[in-house]
GUKOL-744083 format. One record per atom (N, C-alpha, C): x, y, z negated. Coordinates in pm, whole numbers, plus 50000, padded with zeros to 5 digits. Each point is the difference from the previous one (the first is absolute). Example, Ala and Ser with C-alpha at 12.3 -4.5 7.8 and 13.67 -1.06 7.14 Angstrom:
<sites>
513194943149220/499115011950000/500905012050000/499655010550072/500825011949994/499235010949927/
</sites>
This chain:
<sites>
772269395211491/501435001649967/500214996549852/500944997949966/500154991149863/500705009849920/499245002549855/500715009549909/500584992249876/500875007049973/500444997249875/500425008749937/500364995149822/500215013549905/501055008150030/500105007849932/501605010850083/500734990649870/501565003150073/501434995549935/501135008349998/500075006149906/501215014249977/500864996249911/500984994450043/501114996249945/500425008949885/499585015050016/500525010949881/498815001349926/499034991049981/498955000549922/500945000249842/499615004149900/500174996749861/499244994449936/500184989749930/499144993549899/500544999549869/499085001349903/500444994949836/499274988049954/501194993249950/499384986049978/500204998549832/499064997449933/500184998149880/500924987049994/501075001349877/501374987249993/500095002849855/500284983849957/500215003349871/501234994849990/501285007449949/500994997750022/501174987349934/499274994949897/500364991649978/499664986350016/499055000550070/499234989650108/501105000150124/500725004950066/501304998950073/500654989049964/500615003049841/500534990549948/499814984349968/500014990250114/498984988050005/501484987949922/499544996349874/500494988949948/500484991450068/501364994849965/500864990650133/500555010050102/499845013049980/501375005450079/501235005849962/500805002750076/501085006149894/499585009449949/499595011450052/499515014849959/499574997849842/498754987450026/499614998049847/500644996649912/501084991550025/501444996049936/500715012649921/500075007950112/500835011349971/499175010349875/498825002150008/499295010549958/499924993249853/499604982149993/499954995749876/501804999449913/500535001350062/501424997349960/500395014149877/499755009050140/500225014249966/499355008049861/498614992850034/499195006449882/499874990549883/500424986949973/500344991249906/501484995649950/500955002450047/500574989649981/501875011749984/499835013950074/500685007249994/499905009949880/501155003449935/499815008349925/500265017150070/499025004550011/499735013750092/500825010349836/500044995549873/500525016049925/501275004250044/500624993850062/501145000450029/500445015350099/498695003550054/500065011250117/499455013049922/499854995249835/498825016049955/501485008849975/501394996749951/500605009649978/500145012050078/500294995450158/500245006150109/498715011450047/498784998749946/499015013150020/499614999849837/500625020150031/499685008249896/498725006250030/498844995350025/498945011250033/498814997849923/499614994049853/499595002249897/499285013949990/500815007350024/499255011149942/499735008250085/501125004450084/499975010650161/500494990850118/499505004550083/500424995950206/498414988750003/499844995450094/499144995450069/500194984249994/499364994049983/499694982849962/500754991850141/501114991549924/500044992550125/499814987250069/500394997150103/499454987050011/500374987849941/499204995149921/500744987549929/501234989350059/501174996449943/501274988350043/499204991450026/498774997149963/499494985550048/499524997150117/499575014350090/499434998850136/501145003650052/501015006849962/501345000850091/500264986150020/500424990949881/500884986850024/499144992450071/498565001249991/499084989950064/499785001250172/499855013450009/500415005150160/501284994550036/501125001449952/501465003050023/500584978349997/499904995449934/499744987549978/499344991750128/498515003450021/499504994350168/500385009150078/500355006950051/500715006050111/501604991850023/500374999649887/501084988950014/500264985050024/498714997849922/499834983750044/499385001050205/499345012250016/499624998350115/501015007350172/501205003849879/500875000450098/500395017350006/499305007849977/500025013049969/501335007449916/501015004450073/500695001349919/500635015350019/498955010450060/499895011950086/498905006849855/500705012149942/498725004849934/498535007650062/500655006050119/498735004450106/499074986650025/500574991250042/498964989250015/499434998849864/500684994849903/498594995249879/498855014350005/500775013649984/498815007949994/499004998950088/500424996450143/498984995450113/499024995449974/500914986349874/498914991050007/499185002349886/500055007749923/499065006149902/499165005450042/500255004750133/498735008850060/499214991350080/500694994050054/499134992950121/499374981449983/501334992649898/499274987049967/499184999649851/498924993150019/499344999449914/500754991249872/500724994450018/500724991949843/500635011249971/500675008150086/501075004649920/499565011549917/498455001950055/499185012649928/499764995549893/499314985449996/499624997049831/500904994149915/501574994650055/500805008549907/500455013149967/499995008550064/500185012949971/498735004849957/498774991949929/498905007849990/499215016350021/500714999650187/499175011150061/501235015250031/501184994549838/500615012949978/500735002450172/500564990150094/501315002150114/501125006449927/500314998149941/501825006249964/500695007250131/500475008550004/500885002350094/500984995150056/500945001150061/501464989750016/500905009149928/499715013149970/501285002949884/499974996349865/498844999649994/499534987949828/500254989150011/499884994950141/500474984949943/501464998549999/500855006450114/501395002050031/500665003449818/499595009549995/499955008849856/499984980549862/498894999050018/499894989149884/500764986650013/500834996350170/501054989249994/500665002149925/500655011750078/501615004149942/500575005649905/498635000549930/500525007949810/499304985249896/500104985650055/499374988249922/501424995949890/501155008050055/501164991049930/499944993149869/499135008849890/499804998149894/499034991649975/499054996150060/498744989550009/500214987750082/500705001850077/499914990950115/500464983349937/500925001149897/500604984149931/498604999149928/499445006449902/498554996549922/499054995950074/499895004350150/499094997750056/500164985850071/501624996550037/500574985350056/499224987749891/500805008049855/499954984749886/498854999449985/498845008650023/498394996449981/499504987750067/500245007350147/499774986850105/500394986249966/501565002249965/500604984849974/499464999449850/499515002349929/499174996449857/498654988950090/499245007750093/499214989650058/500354994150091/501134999950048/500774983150088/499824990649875/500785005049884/500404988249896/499004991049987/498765008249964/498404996649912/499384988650120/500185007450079/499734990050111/500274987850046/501474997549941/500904990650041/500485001150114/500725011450074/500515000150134/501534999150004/500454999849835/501575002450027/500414981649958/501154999450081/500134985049962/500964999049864/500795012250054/501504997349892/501594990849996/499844992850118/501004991749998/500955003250137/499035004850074/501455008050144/499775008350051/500855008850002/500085014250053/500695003650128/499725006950100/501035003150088/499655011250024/501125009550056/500675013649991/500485001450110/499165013150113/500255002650129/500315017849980/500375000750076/499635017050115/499914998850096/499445012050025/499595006350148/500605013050021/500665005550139/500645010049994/498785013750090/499425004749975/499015012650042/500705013149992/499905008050120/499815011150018/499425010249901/501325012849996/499105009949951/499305009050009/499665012349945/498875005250066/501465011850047/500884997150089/500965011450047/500714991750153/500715012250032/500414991950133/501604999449944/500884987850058/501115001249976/501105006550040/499055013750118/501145005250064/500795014349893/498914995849892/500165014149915/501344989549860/500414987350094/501324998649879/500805002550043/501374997249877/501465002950096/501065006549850/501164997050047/501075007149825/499425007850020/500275010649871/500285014549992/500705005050099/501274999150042/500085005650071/499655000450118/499144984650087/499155000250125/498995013349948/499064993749903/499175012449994/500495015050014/500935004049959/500255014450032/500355000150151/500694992450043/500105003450133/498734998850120/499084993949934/498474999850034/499645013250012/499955006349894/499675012249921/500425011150129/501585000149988/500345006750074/499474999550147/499614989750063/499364996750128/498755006249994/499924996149920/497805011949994/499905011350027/501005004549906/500545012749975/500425005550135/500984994650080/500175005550164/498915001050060/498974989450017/498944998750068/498855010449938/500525004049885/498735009049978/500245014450091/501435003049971/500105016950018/499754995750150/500204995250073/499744996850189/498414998349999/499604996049886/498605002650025/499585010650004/500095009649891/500045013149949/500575011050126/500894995550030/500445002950147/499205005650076/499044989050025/499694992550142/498785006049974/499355003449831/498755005150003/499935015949988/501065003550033/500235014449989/499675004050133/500274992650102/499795002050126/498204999050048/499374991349935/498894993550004/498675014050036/500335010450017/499155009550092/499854993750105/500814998150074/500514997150138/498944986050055/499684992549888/499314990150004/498635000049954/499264987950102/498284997649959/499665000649846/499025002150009/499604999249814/500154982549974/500034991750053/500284986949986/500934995149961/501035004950083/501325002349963/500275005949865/499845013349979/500655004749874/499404991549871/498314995350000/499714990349894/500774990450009/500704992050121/500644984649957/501565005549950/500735011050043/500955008649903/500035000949868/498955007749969/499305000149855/500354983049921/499384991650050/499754990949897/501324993450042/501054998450096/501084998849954/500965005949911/499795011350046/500885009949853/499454993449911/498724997449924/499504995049882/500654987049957/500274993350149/500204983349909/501415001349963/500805007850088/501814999549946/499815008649876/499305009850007/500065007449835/500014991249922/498724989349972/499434990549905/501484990650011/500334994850090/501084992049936/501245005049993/500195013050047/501235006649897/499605000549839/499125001949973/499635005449875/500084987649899/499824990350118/499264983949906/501504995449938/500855000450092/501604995650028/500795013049886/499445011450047/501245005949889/499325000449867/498454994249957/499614996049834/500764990049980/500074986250079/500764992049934/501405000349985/500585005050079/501505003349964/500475009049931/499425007349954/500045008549881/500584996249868/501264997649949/500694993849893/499864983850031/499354995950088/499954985550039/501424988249982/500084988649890/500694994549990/499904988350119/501354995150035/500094985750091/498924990649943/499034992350078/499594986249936/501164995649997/500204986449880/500964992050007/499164985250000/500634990650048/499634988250014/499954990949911/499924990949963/500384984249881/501814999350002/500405000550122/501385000950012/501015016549973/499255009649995/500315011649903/500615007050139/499534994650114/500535010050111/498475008350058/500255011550077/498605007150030/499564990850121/498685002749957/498624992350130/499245010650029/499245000050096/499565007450099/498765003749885/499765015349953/498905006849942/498865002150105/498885002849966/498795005150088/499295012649920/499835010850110/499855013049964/498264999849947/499034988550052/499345007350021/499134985449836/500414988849982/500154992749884/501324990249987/500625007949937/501374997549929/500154983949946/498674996449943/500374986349929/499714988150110/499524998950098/499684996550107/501694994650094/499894988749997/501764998750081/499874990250163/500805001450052/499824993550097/500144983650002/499374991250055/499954986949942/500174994050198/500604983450002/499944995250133/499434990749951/498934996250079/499174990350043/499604993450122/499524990750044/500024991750087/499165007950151/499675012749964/499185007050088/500745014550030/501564998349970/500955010949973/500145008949873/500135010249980/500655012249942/499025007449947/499275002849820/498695006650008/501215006549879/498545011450007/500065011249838/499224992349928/500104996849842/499314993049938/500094996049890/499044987349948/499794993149856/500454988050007/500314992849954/499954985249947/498625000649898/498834997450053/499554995549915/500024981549937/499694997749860/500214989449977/498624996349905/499784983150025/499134995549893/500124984049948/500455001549880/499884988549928/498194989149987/500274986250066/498414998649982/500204981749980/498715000949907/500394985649944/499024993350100/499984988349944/499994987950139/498754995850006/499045000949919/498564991849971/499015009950126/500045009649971/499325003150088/500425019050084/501134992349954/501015014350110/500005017449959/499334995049823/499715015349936/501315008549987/500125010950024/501395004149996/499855011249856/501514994949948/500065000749867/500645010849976/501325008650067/499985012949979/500395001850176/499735018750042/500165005850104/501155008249989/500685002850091/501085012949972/500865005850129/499975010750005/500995002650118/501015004449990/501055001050112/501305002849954/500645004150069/501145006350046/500945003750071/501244992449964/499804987550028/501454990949975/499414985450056/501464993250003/500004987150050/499234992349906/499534989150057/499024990550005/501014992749768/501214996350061/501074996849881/500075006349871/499675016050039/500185005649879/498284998149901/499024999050104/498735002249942/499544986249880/500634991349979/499654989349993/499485000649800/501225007649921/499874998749905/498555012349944/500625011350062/498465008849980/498704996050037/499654992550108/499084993550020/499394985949872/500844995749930/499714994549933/499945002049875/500785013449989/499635007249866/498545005549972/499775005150152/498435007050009/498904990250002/500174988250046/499344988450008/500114992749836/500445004549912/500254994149854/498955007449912/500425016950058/499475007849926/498165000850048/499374997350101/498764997950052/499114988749937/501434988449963/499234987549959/499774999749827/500825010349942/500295003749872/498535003449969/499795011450053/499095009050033/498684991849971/499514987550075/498854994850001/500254987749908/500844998349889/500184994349911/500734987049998/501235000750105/500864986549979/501125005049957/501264985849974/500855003149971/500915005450024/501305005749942/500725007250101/501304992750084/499554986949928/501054988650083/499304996250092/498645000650063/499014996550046/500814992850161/501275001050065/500614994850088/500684993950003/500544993949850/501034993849910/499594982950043/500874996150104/500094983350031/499184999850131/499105012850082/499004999350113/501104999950084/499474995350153/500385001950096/499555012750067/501425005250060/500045011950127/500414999250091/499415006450135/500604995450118/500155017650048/500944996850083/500605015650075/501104995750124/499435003950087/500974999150110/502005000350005/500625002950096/501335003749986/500055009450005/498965011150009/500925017449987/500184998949863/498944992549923/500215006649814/501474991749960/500254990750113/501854992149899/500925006749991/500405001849880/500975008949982/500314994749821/501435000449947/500254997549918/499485006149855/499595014150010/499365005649956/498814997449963/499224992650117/498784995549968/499674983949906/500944998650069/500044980749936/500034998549864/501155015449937/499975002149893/498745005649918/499585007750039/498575003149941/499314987450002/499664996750093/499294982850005/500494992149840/501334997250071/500804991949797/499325005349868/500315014750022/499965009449886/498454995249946/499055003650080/498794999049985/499194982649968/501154991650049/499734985249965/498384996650152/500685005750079/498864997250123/500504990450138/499134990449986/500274988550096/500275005350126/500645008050075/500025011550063/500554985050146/499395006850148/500414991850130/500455012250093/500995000850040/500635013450040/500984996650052/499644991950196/501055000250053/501225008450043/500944997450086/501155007550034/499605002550171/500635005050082/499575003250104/500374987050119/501064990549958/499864991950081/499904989349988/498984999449930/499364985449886/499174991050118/499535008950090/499214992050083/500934992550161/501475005849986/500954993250109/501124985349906/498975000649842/500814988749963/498664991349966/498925002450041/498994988849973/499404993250148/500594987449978/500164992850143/498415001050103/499305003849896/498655007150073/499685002350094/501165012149991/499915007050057/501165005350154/500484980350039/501285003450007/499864999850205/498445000250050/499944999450147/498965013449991/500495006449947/499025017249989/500755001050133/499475006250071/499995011450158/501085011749971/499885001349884/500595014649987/501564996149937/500014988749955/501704991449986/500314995550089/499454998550069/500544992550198/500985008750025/499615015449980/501175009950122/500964996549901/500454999449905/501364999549893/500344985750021/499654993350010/500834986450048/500484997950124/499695010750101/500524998850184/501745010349988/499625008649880/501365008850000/501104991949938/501325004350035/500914988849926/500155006749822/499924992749950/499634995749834/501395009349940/500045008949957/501495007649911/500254995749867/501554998450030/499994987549895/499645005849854/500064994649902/499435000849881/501534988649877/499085005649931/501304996549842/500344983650005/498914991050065/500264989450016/501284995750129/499705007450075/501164994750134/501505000249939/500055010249893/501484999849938/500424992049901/501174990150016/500434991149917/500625010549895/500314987649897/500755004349836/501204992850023/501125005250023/501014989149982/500705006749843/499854983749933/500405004449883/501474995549902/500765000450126/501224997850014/500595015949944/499745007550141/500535011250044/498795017449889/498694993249967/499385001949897/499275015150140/499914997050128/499665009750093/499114993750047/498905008350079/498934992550073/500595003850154/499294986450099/500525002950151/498724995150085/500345015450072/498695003550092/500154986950122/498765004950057/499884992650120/500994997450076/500885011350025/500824999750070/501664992949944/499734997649889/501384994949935/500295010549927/500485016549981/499975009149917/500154998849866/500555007549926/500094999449861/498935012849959/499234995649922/499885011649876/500264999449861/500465008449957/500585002049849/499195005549934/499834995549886/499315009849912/500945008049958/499325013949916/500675010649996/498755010349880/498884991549983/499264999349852/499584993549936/499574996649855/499374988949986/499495007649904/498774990549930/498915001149928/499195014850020/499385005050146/499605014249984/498234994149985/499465008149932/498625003449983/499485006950133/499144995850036/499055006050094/498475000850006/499795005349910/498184995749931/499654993649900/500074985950101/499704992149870/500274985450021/501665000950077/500664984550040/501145009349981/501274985549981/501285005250012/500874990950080/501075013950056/500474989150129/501495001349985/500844996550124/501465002150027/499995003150095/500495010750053/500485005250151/500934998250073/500064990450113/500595001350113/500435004450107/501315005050023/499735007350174/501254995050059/499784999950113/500914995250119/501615012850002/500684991950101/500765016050022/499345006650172/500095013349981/499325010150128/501264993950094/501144996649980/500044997450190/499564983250011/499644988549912/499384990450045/498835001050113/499045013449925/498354999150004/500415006150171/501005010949984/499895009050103/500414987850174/500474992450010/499854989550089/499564987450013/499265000549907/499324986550026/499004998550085/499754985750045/499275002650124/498164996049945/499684998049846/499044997149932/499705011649960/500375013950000/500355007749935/498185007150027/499064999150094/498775004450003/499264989449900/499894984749999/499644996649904/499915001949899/501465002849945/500265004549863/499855012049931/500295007650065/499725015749918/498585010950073/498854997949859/499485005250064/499245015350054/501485008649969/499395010850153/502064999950009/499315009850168/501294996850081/501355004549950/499675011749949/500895005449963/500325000049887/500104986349916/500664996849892/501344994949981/500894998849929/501385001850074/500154987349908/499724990349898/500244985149949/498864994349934/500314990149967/499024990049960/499484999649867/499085003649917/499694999449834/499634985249972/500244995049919/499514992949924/499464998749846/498754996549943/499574998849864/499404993150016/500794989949841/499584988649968/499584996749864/498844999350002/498935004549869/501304983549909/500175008349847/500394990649885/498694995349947/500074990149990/499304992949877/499895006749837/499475002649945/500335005849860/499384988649937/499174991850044/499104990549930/498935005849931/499715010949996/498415004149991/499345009450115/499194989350085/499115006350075/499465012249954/499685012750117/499745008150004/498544997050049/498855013149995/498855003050005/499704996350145/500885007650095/499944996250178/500174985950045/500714998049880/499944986150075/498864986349937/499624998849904/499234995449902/498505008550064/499675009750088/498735000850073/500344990050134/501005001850044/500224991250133/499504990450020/500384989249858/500004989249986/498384996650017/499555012149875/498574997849940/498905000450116/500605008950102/499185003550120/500094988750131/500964990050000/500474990750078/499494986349975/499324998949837/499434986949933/498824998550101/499854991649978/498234994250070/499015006149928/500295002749859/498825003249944/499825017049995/501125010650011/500285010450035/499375002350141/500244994450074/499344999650150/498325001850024/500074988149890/498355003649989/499385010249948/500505004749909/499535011349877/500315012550083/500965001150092/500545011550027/498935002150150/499534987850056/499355000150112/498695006949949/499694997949861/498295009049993/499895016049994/501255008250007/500015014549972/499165001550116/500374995750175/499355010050086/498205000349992/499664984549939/498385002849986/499765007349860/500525003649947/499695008249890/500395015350010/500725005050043/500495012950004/499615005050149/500444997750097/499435003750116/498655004450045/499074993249945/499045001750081/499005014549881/500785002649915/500025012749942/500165011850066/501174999650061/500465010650083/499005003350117/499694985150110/499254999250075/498825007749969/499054996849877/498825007349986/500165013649975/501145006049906/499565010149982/501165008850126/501024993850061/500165008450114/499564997150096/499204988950039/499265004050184/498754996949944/499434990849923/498315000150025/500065015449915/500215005449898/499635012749958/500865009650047/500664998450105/500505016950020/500965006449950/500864994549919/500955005949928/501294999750047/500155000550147/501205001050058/501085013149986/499345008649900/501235015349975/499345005849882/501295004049938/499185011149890/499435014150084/499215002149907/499085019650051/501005005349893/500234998049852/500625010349918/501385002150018/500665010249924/501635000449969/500195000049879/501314997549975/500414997149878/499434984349940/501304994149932/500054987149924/498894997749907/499655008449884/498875000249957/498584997850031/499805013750170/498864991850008/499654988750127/500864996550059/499964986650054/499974988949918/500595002349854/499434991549965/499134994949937/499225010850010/498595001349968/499134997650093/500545001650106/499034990950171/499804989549998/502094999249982/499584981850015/499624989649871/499835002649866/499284998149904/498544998050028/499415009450063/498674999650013/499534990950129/500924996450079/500094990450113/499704986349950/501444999149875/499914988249949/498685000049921/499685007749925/498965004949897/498494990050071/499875006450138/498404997650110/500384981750044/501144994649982/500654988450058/499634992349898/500335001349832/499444991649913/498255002049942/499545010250075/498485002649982/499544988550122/500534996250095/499444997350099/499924986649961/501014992349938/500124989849922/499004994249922/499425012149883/499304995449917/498455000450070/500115008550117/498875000450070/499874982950060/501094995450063/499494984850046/500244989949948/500855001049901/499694985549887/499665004449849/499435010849968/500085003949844/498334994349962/499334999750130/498674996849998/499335016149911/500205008050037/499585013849944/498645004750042/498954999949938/498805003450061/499845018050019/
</sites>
């Protein structure tokens, strides 16, 4: 009969490892560990431990960021998992040299970086520069809209929320009720009682902290927007996948090799972010010793959420070759003019527009399709940043005409408007991008944002995992997504910096 050795799967063995023998040259890990321990300035973290003299020694910022750093590049974005992996993978031990951090130390050491976290950005980009990874000549400027670490059923006015409040509040005492009776019932029963009473307590309690002297959010437009009880700075955003609680995060990144130049998140439209983003992106490049015109004559590219007059102006202000279409830049570039998705709008009948109406300039009135008069009845009004004259029909023309769905468009409009932009003879900003975005050579320049900015997002939201924030509050998300971007330009210098 044939023997063999025994095999006990719960055998234990100790294997002598030398832990920085893990660390094999040409990987990232080694990237990371040489980065960390060369190239970062670590004094930056001694203010924050007072224990010099009394409390117990702690674990050095350098095995936090070095753990915290590959767990991120490797997709880890759960603090229970990195501690996992302190225990159980061998890299992540000989960066943590043996110590395992807990997940409230590491949780603990994200979300209090606010003060380190830019020193620790401009280091990195100090060795993009040295390297030669930044090009300097084009920039483009995206977001991404992510989830926060809350659900959105906890938004709503002030006064939704109290009437929330009050709903808990019913449902509690019927609980309370219901557990008064709870003799009567299995011991199964009265425990799943129990921990209902608990959860309506917890969000009565959660609901009447925040409403407690609680002012309205107000909006950009100075009317109230929907607050969230459970992170306030957190707003609701629509995106192409519906309705989230959330960030705009954003990143400015130049073109040579897709290093991104500042990170930031936000609770606002894509339009408003444009100039802070490039303030923070000035102050980063300051930082590692350029100028502070350092964007003065470059090219920028940014989609149509950032067009806005506001922005074009910062662009001027700043003297930046700025490409920043309008939203229907792509139904006037003949391109684009057998798209699938312009087919259904050419089968509907066409509503007329400012062109179908003549000028008779006899009578000094314009006449609709239908023959109709309109009169003006303003002239020279401002509206942004064009000026027009206003036209309108009279209400019993509009009210029988038999064009009358063409022309006005919703039903229940009772005459016809007209505005007819004046000439002033100096082009405005909206229109002077139009143009700029419609040239051949605009076309081209404006065509390189999606390989430059995009495939940013791509890495660090699906190949790494960064599809939602874990923290709350503005501060330290943006300290997540900093360190997102942070592992994104390490990864960089890891494959073209030639870094041994």
């Amino acid at each position: 009969m044939a023997k063999y050795k025994p095999s006990n799967e719960n055998q234990m063995v100790m294997l002598p490892i030398s832990l920085q023998d893990q660390l094999v040259p040409g990987t990232l890990e080694h990237t990371i560990n040489r980065l960390v321990d060369e190239n970062i300035d670590l004094s930056v973290f001694d203010v924050r431990y007072k224990n010099d003299l009394t409390g117990a020694a702690a674990i050095h910022p350098k095995i936090l960021l070095k753990v915290i750093l590959l767990a991120y590049a490797k997709g880890m974005i759960s603090s229970r998992q990195i501690e996992r992996a302190c225990h159980e993978n061998i890299i992540f031990i000989a960066l943590s040299y043996g110590y395992a951090p807990d997940h409230t130390t590491i949780a603990s050491f994200i979300s209090s970086m606010q003060n380190e976290i830019s020193s620790i950005f401009s280091d990195i980009l100090v060795v993009c520069e040295e390297l030669k990874l930044l090009g300097g000549t084009h920039f483009s400027l995206d977001g991404v809209k992510l989830s926060a670490n809350v659900s959105k059923e906890w938004s709503g006015t002030i006064d939704e929320l109290k009437h929330k409040r009050d709903k808990l509040q019913e449902k509690l005492k019927r609980v309370i009720a219901e557990h008064a009776q709870a003799d009567k019932h299995p011991q199964v029963e009265i425990e799943r009682q129990k921990k209902r009473e608990r959860r309506f307590q917890l969000q009565v309690e959660r609901l009447n902290d925040f409403l407690k002297d609680r002012e309205p959010k107000l909006g950009s437009e100075g009317k109230e927007i929907q607050s969230n009880a459970v992170d306030n700075e957190s707003t609701k955003m629509t995106t192409s996948h519906g309705v989230l609680q959330g960030y705009n995060a954003q990143a400015l990144v130049d073109s040579k090799h897709q290093v991104v130049l500042a990170a930031e998140a936000f609770a606002s439209q894509d339009h408003e972010n444009l100039k802070p983003m490039l303030d923070s992106a000035k102050k980063n490049l300051v930082t590692i010793g350029k100028r502070p015109d350092y964007f003065e004559g470059k090219e920028l590219t940014a989609d149509s959420n950032y067009h806005s007059l506001g922005s074009l102006k910062v662009c001027e202000n700043e003297k930046v070759d700025a490409y920043i279409p309008d939203i229907q830049f792509r139904k006037r570039d003949p391109r684009f003019a057998d798209q699938e998705r312009f087919k259904e709008e050419r089968k509907k009948p066409r509503p007329f527009s400012t062109a179908d109406f003549s000028y008779d300039e006899n009578q000094h009135v314009y006449r609709c399709p239908n023959g109709k008069e309109l009169k003006c009845y303003a002239r020279n009004q401002v509206n942004r940043y064009r000026t027009y004259d206003l036209y309108h029909a009279r209400t019993e023309d509009c009210a029988a005409c038999p064009l009358r769905s063409r022309c006005l468009s919703k039903s229940d409009a009772s005459r016809r408007y007209l505005s007819i932009q004046v000439d002033t003879g100096q082009p405005n900003l909206i229109d002077l991008m139009k143009a700029k975005i419609d040239s051949e050579q605009g076309k081209k320049i404006y065509a390189r944002r999606l390989a430059i900015v995009e495939p940013v997002f791509a890495n660090i939201c699906v190949h790494k995992h960064m599809d939602r924030f874990t923290l709350r509050s503005k501060l330290k998300v943006d300290v997540q997504w900093t360190l997102f971007a942070l592992v994104h330009n390490i990864g960089k210098i890891h494959i073209f910096g030639a870094l041994i």
